[in-house]
ROFI-968604 format. One record per residue (C-alpha): residue number from 0; residue in one letter; z, x, y. Coordinates in Angstrom, 2 decimals. Last residue first. Example, Ala and Ser with C-alpha at 12.3 -4.5 7.8 and 13.67 -1.06 7.14 Angstrom:
REM ROFI-968604
(site 1; s; (7.14; 13.67; -1.06)) (site 0; a; (7.80; 12.30; -4.50)) 
***
This chain:
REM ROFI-968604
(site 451; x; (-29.46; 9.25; 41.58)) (site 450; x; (-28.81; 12.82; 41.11)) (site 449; x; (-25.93; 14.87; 39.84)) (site 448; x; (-26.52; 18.11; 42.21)) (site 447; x; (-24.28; 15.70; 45.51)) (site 446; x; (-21.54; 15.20; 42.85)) (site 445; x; (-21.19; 18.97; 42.79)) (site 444; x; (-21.69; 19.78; 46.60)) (site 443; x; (-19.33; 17.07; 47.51)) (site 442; x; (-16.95; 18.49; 45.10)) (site 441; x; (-17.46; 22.41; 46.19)) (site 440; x; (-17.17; 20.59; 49.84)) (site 439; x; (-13.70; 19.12; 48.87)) (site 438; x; (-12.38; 22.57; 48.13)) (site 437; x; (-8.32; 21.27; 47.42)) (site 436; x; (-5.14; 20.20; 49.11)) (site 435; x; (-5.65; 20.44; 52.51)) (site 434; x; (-9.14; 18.98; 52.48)) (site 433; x; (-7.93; 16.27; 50.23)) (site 432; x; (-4.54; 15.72; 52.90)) (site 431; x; (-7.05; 15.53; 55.45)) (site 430; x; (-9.11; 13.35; 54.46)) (site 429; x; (-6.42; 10.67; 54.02)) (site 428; x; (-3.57; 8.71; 51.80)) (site 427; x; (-1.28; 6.07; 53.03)) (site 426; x; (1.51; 4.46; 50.93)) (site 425; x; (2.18; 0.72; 51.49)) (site 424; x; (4.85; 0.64; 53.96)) (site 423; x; (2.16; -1.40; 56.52)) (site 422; x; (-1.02; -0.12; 55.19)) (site 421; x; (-3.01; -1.43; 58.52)) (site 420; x; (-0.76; 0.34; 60.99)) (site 419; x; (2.65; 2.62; 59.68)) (site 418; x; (5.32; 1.98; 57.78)) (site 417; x; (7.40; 4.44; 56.27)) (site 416; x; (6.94; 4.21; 52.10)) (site 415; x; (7.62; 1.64; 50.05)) (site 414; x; (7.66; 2.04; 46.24)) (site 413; x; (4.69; 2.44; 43.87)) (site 412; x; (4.27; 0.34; 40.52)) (site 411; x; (1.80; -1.91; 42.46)) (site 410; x; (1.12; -0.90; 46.65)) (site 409; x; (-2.61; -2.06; 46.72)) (site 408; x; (-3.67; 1.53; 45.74)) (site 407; x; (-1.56; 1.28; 42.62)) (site 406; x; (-3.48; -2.56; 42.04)) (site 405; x; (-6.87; -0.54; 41.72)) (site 404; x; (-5.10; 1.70; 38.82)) (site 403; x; (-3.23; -1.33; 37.22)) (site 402; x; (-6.61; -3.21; 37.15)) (site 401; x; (-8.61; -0.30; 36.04)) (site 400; x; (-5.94; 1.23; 33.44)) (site 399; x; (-6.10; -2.21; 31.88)) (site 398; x; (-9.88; -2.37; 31.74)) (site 397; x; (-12.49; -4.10; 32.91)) (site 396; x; (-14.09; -0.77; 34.28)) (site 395; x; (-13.49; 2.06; 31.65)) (site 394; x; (-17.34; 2.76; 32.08)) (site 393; x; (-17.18; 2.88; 35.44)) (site 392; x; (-20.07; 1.15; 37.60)) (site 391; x; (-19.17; -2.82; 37.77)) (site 390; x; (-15.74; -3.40; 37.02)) (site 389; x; (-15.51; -0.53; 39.63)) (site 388; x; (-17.23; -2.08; 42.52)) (site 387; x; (-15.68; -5.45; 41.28)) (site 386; x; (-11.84; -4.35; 41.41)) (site 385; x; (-12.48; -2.46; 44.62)) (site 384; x; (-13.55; -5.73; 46.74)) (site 383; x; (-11.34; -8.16; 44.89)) (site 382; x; (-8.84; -5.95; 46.61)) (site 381; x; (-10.58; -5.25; 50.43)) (site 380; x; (-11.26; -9.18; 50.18)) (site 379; x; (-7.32; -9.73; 49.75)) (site 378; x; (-6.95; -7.15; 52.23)) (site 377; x; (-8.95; -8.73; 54.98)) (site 376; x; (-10.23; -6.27; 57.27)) (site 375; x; (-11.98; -3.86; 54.97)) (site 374; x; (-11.95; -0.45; 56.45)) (site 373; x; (-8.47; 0.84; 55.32)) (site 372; x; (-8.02; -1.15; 52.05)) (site 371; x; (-10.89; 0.40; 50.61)) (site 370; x; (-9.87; 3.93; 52.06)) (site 369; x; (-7.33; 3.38; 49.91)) (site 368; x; (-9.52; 2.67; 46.70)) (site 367; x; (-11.12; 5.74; 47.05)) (site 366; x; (-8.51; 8.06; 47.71)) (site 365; x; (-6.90; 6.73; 44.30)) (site 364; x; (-10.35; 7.46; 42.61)) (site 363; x; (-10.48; 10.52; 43.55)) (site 362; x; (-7.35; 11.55; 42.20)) (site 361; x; (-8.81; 10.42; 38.42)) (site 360; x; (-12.53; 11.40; 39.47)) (site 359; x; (-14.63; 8.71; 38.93)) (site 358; x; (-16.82; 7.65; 35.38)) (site 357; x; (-20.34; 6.07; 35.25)) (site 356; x; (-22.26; 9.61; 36.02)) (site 355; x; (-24.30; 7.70; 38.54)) (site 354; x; (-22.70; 4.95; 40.10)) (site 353; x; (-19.04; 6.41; 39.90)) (site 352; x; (-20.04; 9.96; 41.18)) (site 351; x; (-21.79; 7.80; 43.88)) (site 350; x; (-18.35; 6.51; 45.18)) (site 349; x; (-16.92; 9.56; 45.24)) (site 348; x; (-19.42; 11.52; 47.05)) (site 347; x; (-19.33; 8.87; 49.58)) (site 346; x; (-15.56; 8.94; 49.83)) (site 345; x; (-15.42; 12.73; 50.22)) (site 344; x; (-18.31; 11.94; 53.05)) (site 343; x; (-16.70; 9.91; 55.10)) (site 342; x; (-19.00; 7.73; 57.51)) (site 341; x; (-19.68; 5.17; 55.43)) (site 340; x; (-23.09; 4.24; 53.59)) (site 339; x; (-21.84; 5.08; 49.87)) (site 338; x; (-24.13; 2.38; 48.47)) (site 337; x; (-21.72; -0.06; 47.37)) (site 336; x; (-19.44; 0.06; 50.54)) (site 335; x; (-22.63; -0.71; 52.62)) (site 334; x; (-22.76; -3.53; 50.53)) (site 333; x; (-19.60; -4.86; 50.46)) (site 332; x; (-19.04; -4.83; 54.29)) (site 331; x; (-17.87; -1.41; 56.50)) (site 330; x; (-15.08; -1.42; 58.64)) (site 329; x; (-14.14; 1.63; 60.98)) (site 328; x; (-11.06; 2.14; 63.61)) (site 327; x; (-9.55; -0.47; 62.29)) (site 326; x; (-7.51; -2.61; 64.89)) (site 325; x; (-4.29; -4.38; 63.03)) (site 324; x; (-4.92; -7.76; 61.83)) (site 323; x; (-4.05; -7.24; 58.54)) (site 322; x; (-0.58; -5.40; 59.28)) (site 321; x; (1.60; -8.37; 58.58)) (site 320; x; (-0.51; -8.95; 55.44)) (site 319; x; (-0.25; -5.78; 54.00)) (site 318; x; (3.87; -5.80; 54.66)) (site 317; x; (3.61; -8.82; 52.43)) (site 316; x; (1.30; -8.05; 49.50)) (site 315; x; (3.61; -4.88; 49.20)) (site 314; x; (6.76; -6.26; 49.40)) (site 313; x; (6.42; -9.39; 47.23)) (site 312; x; (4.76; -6.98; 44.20)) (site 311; x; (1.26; -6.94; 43.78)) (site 310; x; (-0.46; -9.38; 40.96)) (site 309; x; (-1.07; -11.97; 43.93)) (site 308; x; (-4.17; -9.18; 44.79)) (site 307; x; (-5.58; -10.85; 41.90)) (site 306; x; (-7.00; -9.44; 38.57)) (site 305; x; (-3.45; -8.52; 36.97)) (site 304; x; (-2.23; -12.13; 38.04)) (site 303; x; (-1.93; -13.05; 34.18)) (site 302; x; (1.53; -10.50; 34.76)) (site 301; x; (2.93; -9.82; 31.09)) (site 300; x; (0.17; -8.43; 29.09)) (site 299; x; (-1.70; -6.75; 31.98)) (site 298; x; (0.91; -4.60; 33.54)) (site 297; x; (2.69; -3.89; 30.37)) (site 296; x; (-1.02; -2.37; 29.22)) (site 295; x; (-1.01; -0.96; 32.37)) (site 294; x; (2.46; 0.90; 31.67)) (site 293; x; (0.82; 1.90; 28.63)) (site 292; x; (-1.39; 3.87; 30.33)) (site 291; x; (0.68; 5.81; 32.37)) (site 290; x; (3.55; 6.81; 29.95)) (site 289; x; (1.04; 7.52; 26.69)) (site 288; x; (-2.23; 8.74; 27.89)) (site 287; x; (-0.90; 10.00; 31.40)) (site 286; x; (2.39; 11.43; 29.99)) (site 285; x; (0.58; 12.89; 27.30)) (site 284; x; (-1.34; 15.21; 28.89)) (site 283; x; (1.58; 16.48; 31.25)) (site 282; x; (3.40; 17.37; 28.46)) (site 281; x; (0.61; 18.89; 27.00)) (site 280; x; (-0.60; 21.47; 29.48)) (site 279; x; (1.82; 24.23; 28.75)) (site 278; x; (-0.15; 24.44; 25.08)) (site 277; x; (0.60; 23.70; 22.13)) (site 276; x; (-2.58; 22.68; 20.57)) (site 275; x; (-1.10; 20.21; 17.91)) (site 274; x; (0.78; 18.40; 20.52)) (site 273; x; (-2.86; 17.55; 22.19)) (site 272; x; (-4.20; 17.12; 18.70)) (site 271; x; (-1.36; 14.13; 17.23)) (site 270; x; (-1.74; 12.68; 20.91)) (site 269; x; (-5.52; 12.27; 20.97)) (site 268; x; (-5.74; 10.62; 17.30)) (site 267; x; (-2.28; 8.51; 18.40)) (site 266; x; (-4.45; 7.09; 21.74)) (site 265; x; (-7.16; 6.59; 19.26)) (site 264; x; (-11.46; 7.01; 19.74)) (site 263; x; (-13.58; 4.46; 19.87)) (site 262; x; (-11.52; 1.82; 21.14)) (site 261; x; (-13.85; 0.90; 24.31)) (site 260; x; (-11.39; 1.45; 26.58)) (site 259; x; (-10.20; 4.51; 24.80)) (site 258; x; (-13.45; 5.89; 24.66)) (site 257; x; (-14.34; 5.26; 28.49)) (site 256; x; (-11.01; 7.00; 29.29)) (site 255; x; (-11.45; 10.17; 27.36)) (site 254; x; (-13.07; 12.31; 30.04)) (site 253; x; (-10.53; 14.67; 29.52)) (site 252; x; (-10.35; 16.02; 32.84)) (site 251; x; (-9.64; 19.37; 34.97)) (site 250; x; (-12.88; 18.72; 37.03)) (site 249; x; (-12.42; 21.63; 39.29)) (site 248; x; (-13.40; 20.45; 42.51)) (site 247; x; (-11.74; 17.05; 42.23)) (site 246; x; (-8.04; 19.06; 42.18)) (site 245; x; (-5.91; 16.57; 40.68)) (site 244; x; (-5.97; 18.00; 36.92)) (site 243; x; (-5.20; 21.59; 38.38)) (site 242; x; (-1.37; 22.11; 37.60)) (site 241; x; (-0.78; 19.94; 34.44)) (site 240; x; (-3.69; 20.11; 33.32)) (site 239; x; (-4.54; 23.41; 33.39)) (site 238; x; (-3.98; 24.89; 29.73)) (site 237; x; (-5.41; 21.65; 28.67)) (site 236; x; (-8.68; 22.58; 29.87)) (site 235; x; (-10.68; 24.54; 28.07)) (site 234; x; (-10.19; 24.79; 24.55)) (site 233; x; (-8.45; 21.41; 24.42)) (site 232; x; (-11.06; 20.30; 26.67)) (site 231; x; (-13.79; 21.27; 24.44)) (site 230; x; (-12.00; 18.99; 21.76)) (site 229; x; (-11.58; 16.04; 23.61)) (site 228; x; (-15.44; 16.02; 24.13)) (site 227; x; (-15.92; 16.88; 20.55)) (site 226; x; (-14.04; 14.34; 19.64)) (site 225; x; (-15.03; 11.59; 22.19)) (site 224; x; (-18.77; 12.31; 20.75)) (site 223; x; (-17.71; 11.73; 17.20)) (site 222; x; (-15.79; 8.85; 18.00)) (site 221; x; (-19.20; 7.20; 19.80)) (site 220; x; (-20.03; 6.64; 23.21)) (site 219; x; (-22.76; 9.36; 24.91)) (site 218; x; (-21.42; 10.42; 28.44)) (site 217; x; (-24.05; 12.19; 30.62)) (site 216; x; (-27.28; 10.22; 29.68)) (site 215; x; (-25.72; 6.77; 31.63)) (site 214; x; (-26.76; 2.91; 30.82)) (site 213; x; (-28.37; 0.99; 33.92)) (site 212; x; (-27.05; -1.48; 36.10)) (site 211; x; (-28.13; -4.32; 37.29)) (site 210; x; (-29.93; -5.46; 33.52)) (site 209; x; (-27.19; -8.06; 33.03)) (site 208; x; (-27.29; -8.94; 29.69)) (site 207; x; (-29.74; -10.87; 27.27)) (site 206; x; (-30.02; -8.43; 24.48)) (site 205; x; (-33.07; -7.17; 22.61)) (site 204; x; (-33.09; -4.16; 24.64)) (site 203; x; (-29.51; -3.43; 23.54)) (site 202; x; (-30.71; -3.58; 19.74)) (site 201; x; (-34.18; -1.44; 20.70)) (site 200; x; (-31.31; 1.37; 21.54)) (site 199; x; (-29.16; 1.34; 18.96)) (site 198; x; (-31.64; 1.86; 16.25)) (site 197; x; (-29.17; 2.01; 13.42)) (site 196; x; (-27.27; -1.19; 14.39)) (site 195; x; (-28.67; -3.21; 12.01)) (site 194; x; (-27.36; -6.65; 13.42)) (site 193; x; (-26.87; -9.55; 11.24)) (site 192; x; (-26.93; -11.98; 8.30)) (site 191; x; (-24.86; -11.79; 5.32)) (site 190; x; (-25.72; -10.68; 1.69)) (site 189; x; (-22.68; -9.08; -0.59)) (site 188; x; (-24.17; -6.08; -2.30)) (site 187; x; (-22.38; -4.01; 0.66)) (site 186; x; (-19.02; -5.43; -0.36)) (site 185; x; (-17.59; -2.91; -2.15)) (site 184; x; (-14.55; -2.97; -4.32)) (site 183; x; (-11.48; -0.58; -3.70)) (site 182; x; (-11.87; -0.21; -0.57)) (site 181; x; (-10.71; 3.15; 0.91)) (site 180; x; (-7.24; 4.12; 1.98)) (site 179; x; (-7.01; 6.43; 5.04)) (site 178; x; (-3.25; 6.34; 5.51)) (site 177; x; (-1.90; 5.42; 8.78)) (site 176; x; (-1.33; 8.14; 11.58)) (site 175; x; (2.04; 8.84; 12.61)) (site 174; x; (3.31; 9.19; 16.01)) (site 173; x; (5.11; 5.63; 15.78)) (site 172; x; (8.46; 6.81; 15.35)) (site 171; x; (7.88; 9.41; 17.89)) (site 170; x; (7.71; 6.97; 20.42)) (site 169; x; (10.22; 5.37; 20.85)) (site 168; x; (12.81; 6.96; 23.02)) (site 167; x; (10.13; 8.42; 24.80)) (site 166; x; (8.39; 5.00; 25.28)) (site 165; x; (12.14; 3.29; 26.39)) (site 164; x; (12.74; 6.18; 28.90)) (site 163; x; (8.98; 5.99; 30.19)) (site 162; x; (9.28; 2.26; 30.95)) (site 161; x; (11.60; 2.21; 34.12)) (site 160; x; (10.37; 5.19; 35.81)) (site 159; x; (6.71; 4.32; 35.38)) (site 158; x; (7.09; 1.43; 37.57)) (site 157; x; (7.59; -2.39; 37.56)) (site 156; x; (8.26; -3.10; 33.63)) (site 155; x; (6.80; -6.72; 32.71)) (site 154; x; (8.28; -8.07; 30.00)) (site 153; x; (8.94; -8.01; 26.22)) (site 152; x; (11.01; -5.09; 26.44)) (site 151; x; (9.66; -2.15; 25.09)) (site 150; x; (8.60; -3.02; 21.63)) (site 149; x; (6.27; -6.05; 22.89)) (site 148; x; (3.38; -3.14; 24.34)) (site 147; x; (3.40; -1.45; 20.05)) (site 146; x; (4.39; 2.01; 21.20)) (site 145; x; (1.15; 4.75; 20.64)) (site 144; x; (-1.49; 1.99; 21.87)) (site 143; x; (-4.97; 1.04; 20.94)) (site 142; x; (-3.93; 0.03; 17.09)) (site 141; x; (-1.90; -4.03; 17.21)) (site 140; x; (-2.42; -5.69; 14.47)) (site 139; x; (-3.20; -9.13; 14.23)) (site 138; x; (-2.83; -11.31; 10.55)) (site 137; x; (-4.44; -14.62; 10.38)) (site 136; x; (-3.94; -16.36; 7.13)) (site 135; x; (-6.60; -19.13; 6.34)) (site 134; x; (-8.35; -22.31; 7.61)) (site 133; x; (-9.15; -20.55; 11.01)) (site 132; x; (-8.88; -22.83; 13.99)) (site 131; x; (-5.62; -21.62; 15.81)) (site 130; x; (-6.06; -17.86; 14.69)) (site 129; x; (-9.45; -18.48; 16.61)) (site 128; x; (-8.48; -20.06; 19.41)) (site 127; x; (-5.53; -17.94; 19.81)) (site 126; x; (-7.45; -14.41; 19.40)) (site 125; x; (-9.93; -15.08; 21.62)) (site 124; x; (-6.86; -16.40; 24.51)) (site 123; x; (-5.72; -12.89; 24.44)) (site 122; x; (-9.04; -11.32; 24.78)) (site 121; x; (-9.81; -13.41; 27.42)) (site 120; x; (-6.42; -13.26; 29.08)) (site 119; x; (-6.76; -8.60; 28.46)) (site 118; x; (-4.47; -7.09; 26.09)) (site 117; x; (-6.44; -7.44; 23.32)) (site 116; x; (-5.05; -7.08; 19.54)) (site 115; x; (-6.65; -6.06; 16.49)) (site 114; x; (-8.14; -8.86; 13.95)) (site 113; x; (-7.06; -9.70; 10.08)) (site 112; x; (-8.69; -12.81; 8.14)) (site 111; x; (-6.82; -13.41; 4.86)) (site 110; x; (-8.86; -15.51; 2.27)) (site 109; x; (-12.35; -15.26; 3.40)) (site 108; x; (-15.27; -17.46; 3.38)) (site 107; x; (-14.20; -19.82; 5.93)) (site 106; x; (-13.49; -16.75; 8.09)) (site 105; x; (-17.15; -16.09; 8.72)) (site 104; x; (-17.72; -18.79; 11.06)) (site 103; x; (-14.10; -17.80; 12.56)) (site 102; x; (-14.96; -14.56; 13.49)) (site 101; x; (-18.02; -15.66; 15.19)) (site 100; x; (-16.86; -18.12; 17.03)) (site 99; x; (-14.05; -15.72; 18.36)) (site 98; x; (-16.95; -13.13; 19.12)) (site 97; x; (-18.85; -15.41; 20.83)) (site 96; x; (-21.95; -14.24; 19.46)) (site 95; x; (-25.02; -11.99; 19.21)) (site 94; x; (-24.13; -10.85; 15.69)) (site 93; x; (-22.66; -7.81; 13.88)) (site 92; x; (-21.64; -7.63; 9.94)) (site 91; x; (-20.20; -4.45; 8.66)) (site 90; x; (-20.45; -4.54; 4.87)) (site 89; x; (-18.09; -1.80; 3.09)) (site 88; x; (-19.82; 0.53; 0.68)) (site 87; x; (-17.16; 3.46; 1.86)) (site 86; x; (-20.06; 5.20; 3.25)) (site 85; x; (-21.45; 2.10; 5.17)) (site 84; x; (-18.27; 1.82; 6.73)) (site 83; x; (-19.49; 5.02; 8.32)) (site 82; x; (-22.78; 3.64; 9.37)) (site 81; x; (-21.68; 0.62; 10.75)) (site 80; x; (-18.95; 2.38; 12.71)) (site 79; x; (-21.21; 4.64; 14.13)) (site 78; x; (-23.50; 1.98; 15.19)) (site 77; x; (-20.76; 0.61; 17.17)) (site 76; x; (-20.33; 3.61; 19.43)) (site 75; x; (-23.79; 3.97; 20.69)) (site 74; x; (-23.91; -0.05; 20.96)) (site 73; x; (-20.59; 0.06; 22.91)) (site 72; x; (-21.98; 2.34; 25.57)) (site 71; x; (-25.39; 0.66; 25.72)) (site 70; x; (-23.39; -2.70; 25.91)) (site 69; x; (-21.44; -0.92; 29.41)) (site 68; x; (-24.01; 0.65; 31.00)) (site 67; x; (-26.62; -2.62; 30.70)) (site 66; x; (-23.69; -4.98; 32.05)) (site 65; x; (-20.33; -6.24; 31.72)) (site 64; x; (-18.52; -8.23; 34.07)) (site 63; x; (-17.51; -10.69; 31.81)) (site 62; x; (-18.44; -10.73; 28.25)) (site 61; x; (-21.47; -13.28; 28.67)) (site 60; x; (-23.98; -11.05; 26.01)) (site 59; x; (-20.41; -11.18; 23.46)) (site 58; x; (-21.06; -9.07; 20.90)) (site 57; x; (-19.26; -10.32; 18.03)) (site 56; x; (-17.63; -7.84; 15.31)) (site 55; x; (-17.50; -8.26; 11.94)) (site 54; x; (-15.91; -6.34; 9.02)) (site 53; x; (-15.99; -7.55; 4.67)) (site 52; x; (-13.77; -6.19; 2.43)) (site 51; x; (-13.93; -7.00; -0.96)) (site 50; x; (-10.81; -8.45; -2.98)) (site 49; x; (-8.47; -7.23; -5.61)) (site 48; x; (-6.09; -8.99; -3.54)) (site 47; x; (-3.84; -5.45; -2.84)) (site 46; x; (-7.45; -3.88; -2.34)) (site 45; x; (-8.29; -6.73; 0.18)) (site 44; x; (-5.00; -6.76; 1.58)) (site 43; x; (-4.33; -2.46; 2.10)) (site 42; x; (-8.24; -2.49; 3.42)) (site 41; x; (-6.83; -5.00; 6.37)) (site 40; x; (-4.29; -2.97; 7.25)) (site 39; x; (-6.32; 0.04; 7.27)) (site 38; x; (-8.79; -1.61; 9.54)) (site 37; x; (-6.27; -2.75; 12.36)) (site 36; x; (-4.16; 0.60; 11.62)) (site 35; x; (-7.17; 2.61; 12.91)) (site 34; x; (-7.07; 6.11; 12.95)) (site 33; x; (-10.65; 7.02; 12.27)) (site 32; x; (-12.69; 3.80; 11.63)) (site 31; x; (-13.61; 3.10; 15.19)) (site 30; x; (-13.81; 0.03; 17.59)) (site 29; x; (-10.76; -1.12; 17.90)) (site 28; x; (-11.23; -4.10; 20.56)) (site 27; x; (-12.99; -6.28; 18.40)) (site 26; x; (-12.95; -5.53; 14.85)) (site 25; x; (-12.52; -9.14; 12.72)) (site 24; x; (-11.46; -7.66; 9.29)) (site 23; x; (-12.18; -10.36; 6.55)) (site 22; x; (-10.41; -10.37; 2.92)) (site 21; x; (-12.97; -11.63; 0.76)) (site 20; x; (-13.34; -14.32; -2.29)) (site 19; x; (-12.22; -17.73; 0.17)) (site 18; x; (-9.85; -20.23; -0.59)) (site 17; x; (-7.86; -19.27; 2.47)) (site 16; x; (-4.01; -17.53; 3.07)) (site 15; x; (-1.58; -20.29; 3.56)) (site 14; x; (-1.31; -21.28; 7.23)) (site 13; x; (1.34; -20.07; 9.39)) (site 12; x; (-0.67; -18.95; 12.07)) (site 11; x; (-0.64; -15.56; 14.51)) (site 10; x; (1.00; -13.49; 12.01)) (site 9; x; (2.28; -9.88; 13.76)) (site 8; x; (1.88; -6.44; 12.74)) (site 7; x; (1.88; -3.37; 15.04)) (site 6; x; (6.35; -3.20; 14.76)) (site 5; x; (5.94; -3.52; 10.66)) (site 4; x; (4.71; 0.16; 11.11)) (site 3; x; (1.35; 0.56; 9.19)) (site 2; x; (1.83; 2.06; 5.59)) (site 1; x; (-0.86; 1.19; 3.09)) (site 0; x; (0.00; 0.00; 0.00)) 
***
């Protein structure tokens, strides 16, 4: 049997388990076979059953805010997955599809269904309808986090501060990968209809998505591609993390967060290497994939708000409103936001680094959504005005790190600071502070050679 911590497992019906001659695995959000307690959970039933194993997964062509960059992402990734289930003679069947529909079409043939868990309300509300509808045992289990997000409290934890105690007191109990167990019995004999994912690319011209904007060359999805990305930076970077990671010039990253938010790669398959390396870096490594992004997973599972600028705390939404008619030296609409038209040319550089590699620097990103706030009058419009720009370009747009990191700028799991006009005791960041700080013209220079 395999072992996945009783804490990642929850029943979301009390029904008896189907008449069905399969155990289904409904892969949504972990999209990856390495290091994935969803899947290995749901190979421990079928095997335990004496049952095949049959996974789907739904692509939704309405999933909001997604477009060409994002499905070309996913399809690079998910074809992996088809062909390494293929290996362990395990069916993987895709469809064009609401994925809950979808999942519960080819429940009625299955005797245990078992899905992974989303954090987002859609997500959230997938998993009820279809746990709600199904005719047999549905079993979620939670994989895209190192703590399981209802072990810390069961509510929403306003800062790091507060929730890193309870993840480091925690979280070594969970920094264990679960078994690899294969199927038992194959199910590749067994004939359903679908996606061949093999040719990636005429499957996400066959789609009906939003065409606006186009996939990117420069990050490839896949696990195989996150791991030799991650690895590289082990090599190369991890050493400076923890001193350099800020600095936009030197491009001290990971690049991970597109693979996590797409679940092709593990938190826990991350953590296990970055301890493995030992190196000075790692603390600081970890904090940001375990402490930092889990506190937007908090974020997102217990405030529904996360997409509003209502999500801020009292303080914050207040003292921004008191200050939203102060004079604004510039203001610049959507559009001129969109194409990098302002007169700054560290937020320019920033904003097309989005658009054209898909991905922002991390500090970058918090200058960017500041100066948001500064030279868009209303800050309500100035929020929904960063949330879309980056739902719409990054790669880990639509995400919980995206709506906890957009909120930050707003004044979320930050305290006040001296007040001062149009950020009120929100905290303030500036030009000056990034040319203090680091060589912002090696950046704009950088950005400037990517094209586009």
């Amino acid at each position: 049997m395999v072992e996945v911590q009783p804490e990642r497992v929850l029943h979301l019906n009390d029904r008896e388990a189907g008449k069905g001659d399969l155990v289904l695995y409904w892969m949504q959000a972990s999209q990856r076979t390495l290091h994935n307690h969803a899947l290995q959970f749901a190979v421990s039933m079928a095997n335990g059953q004496k049952l095949p194993l049959v996974v789907f997964f739904g692509i939704d062509e309405d999933y909001p805010q997604a477009n060409e960059r994002h499905f070309k992402f996913m399809l690079e990734g998910l074809s992996e997955v088809q062909n390494e289930l293929e290996r362990i003679d395990t069916r993987m069947v895709v469809r064009r599809v609401e994925p809950w529909k979808g999942a519960l079409a080819l429940s009625r043939e299955a005797r245990i269904a078992v899905c992974d868990k989303g954090y987002l309300k859609h997500q959230r509300d997938w998993r009820r309808r279809f746990a709600g509808e199904a005719e047999c045992t549905v079993v979620e289990v939670e994989s895209d986090v190192i703590v399981p997000v209802g072990c810390t409290g069961g509510k929403e934890r306003y800062s790091a501060a507060v929730l890193r105690p309870k993840i480091h007191a925690l979280m070594d109990g969970f920094m264990m990968p679960p078994d690899n167990v294969r199927p038992t019995l194959g199910s590749l004999d067994l004939s359903f209809e679908g996606l061949d994912l093999a040719d990636s690319v005429s499957v996400l011209k066959g789609l009906w998505i939003d065409r606006s904007v186009h996939g990117v060359d420069r990050l490839e999805g896949g696990t195989y591609n996150a791991l030799q990305r991650f690895r590289g930076f082990l090599r190369s970077g991890l050493d400076l993390y923890g001193i350099e990671r800020n600095d936009p010039s030197r491009g001290i990253q990971s690049d991970m967060a597109p693979y996590l938010h797409f679940g092709q790669i593990s938190p826990l398959t991350l953590a296990l290497e970055a301890n493995e390396a030992g190196s000075p870096g790692t603390e600081a490594f970890l904090e940001e994939l375990i402490v930092r992004r889990e506190l937007a997973v908090n974020f997102v599972s217990y405030n529904d708000r996360y997409d509003t600028f209502e999500c801020l705390p009292r303080w914050a939404s207040d003292t921004l409103m008191t200050h939203s008619m102060d004079l604004r030296k510039y203001t610049y609409d959507r559009k001129e936001l969109e194409e990098g038209r302002t007169h700054d040319p560290y937020w320019n550089a920033a904003q097309k680094e989005m658009v054209v590699r898909g991905k922002m620097h991390n500090y970058m990103r918090m200058y960017w959504g500041k100066k948001i706030l500064e030279w868009v009058e209303d800050p309500r419009e100035a929020f929904s005005t960063a949330l879309d720009l980056n739902n719409k370009y990054s790669l880990d747009g639509r995400d919980p790190n995206s709506y906890a990191g957009v909120a930050w700028c707003f004044g979320k799991h930050d305290r006040p600071w001296s007040e001062r006009p149009i950020f009120g005791k929100v905290r303030y960041m500036n030009d000056k502070g990034l040319k203090r700080k680091f060589d912002m013209e090696a950046y704009v220079s950088k950005v400037s050679m990517m094209g586009g």
